[in-house]
C-alpha positions as a Markdown table, in Angstrom:
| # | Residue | x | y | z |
|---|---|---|---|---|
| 1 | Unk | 0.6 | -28.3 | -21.6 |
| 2 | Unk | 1.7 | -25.1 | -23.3 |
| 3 | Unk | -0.1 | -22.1 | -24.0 |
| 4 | Unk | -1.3 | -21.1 | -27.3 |
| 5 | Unk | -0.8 | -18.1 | -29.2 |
| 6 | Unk | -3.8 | -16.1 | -28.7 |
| 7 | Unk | -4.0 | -17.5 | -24.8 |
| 8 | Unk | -0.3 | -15.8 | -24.7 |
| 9 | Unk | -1.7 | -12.3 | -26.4 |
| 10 | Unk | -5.0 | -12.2 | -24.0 |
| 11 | Unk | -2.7 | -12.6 | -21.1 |
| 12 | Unk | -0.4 | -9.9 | -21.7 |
| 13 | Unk | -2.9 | -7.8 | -23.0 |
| 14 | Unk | -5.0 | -8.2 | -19.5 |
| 15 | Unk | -1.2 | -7.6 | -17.6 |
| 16 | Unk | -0.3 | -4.0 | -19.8 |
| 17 | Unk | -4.4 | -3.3 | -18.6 |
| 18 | Unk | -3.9 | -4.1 | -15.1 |
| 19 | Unk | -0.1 | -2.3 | -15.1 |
| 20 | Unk | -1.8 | 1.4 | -16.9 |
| 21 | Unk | -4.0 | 1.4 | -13.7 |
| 22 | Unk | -1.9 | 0.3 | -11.1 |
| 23 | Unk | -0.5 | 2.4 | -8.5 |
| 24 | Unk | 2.6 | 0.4 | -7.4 |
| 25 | Unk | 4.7 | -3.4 | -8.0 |
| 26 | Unk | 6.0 | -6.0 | -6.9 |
| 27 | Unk | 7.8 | -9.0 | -8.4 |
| 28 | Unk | 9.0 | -12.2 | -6.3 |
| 29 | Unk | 9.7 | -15.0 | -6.8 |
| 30 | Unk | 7.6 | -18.1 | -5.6 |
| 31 | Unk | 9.8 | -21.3 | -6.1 |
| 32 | Unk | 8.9 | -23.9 | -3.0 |
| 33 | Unk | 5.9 | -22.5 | -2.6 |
| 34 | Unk | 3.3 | -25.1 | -2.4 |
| 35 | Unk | -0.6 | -25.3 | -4.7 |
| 36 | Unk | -1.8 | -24.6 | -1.3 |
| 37 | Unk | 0.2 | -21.9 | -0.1 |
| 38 | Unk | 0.1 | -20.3 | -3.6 |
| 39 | Unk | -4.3 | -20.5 | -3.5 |
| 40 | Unk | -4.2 | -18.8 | 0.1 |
| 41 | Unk | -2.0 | -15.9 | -1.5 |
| 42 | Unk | -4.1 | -15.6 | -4.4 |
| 43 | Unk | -7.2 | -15.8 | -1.8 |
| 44 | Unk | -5.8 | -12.7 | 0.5 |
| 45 | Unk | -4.7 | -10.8 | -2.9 |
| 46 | Unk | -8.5 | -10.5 | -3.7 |
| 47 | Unk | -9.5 | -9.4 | -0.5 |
| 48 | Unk | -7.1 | -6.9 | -0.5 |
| 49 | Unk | -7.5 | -5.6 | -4.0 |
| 50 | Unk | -4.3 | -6.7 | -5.5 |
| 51 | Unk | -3.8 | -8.0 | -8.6 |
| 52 | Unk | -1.7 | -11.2 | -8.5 |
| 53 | Unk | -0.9 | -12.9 | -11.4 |
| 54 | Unk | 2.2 | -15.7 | -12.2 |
| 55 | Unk | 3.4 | -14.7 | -15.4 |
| 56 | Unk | 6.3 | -16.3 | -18.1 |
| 57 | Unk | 9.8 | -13.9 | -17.8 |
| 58 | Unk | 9.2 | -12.7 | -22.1 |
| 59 | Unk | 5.5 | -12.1 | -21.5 |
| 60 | Unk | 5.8 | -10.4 | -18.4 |
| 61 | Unk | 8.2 | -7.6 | -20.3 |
| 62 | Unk | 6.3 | -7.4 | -23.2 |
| 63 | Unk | 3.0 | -6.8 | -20.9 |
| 64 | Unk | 4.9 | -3.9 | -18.7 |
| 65 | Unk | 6.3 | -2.2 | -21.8 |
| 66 | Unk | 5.3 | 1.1 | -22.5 |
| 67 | Unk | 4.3 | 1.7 | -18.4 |
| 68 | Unk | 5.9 | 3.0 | -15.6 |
| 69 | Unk | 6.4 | -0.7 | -14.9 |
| 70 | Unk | 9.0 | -1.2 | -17.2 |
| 71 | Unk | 11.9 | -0.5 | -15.4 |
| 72 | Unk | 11.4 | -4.1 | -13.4 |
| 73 | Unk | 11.9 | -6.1 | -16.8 |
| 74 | Unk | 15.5 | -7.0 | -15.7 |
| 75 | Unk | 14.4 | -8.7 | -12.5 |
| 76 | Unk | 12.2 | -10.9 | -14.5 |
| 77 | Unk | 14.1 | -14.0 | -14.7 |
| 78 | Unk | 13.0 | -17.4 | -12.8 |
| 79 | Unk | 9.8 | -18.3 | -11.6 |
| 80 | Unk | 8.3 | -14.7 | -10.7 |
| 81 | Unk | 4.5 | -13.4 | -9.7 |
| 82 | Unk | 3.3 | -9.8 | -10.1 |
| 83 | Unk | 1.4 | -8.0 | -7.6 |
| 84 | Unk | -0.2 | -5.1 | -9.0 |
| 85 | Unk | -1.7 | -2.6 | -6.0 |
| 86 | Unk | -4.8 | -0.8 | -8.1 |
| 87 | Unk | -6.8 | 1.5 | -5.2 |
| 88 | Unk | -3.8 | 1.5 | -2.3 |
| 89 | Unk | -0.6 | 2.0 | -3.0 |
| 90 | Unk | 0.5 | -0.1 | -0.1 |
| 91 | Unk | -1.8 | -3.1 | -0.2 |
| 92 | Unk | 0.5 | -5.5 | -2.3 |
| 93 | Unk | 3.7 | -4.3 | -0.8 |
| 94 | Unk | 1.9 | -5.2 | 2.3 |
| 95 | Unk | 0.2 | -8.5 | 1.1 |
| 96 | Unk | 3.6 | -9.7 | 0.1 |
| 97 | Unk | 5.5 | -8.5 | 3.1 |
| 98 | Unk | 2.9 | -10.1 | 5.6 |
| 99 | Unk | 3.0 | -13.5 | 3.3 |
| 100 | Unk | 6.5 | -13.4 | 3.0 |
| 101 | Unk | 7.0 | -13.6 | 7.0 |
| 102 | Unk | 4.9 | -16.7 | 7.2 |
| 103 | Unk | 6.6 | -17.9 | 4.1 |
| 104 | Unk | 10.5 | -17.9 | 3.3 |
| 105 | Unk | 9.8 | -19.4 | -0.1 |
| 106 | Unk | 8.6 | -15.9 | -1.3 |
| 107 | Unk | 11.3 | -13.4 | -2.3 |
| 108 | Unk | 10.9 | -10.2 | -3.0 |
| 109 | Unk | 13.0 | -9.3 | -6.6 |
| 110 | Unk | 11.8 | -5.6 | -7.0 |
| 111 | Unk | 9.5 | -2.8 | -6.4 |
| 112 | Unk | 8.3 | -0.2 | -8.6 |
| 113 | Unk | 6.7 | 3.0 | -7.3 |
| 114 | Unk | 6.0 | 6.3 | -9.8 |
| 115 | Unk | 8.2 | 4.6 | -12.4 |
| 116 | Unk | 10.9 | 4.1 | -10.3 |
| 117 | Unk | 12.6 | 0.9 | -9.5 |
| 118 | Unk | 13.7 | 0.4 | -5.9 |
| 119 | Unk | 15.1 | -2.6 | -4.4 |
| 120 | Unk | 13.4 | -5.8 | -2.0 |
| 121 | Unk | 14.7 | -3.3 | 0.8 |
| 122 | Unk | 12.3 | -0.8 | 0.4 |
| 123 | Unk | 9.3 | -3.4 | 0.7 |
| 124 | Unk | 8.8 | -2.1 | 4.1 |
| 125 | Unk | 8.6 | 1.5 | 3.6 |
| 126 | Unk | 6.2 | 1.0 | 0.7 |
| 127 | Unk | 4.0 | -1.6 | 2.8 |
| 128 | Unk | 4.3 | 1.8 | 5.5 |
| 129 | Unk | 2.5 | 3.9 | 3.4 |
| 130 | Unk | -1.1 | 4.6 | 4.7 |
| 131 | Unk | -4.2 | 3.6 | 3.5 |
| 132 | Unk | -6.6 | 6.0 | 1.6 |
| 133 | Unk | -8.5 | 6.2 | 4.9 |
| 134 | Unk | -6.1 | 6.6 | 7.0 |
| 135 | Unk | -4.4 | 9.4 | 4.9 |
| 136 | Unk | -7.4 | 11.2 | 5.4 |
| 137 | Unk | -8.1 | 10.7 | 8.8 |
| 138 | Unk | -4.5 | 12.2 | 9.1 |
| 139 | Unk | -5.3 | 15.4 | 7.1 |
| 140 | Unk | -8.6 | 15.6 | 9.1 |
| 141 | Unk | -6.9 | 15.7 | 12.2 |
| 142 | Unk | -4.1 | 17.8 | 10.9 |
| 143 | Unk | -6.7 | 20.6 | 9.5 |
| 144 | Unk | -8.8 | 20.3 | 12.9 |
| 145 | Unk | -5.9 | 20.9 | 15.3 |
| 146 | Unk | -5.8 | 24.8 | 14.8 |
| 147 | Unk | -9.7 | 25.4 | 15.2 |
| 148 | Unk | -9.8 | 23.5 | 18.1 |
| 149 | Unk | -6.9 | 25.2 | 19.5 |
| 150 | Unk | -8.8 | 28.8 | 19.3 |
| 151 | Unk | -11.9 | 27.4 | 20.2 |
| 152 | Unk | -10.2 | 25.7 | 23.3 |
| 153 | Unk | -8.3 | 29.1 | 23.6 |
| 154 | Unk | -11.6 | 31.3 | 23.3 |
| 155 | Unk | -13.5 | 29.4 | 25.7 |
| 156 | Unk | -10.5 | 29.3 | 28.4 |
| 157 | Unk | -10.9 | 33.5 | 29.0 |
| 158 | Unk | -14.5 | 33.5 | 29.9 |
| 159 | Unk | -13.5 | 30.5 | 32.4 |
| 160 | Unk | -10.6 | 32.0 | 33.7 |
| 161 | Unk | -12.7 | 35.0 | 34.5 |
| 162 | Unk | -15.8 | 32.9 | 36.3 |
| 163 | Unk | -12.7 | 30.9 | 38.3 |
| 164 | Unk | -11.5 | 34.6 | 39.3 |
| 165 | Unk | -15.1 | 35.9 | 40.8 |
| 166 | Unk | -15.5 | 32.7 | 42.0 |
| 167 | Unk | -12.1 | 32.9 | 44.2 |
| 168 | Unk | -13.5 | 36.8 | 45.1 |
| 169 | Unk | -16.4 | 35.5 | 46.4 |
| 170 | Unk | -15.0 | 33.2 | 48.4 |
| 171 | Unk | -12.2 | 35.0 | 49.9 |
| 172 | Unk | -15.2 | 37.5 | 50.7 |
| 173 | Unk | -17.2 | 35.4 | 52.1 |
| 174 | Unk | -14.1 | 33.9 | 54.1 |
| 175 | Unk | -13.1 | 37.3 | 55.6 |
């Protein structure tokens, strides 16, 4: 059974609002995947935050029109799914990746990052990119290294010095 007119507008209209927020892309295509296999996707999507959605080739290029998105439009042919990452920019990258390996039926067509289209080869680096958390725990690190460097390096002359009387003494009390 077809969809309607106004079931068409709605769903483009809640594709162009998912693809002004989103972060990052990706399109694949899903043919031999099975009702089953396609639930569990759509099951780990929303755990992860993703935004998956199977969408017609036309309405798919109207919905991505006008956003950084639009430069997939010419790898929107076949049966495709969007995954839309909206918090991390890794997460569908990596939610298609991970599915993808348990799943041969699920090719990657494009990627889109910063309004720039880059090809199923650079699923990997994308899925690489580090989580909000972990890009913080990075910088924490990063920006705590030199502090505890001068602490460690402030601390070690008052120690030095103890080890030093302590050696006296005992060479002292040796002799």
């Amino acid at each position: 059974m077809g969809m309607s007119l106004e079931q068409k507008k709605a769903m483009v209209q809640e594709v162009a609002a998912v693809a002004q927020g989103a972060l990052t892309a990706v399109s694949a295509e899903y043919r031999g995947l099975t009702a089953g296999q396609m639930d569990q996707l759509r099951a780990e999507a929303r755990d992860k935050g993703v935004y998956l959605k199977v969408v017609k080739n036309t309405l798919a290029r109207r919905a991505v029109a006008g956003t950084e998105f639009e430069c997939m439009t010419e790898g929107f042919y076949g049966p495709i799914l969007l995954a839309f990452s909206q918090e991390d920019p890794g997460a569908a990258a990596r939610l298609v990746r991970d599915f993808g390996k348990k799943n041969s039926a699920l090719v990657v067509r494009n990627v889109a990052f910063g309004g720039t289209l880059y090809g199923p080869d650079h699923l990997d680096r994308l899925a690489e990119l580090p989580t909000r958390e972990e890009a913080l725990s990075r910088l924490m690190a990063t920006m705590r290294a030199p502090v505890q460097k001068l602490a460690t390096t402030m601390n070690e002359v008052p120690g030095k010095l103890v080890r030093t009387v302590a050696a006296i003494r005992d060479a002292k009390e040796a002799a």
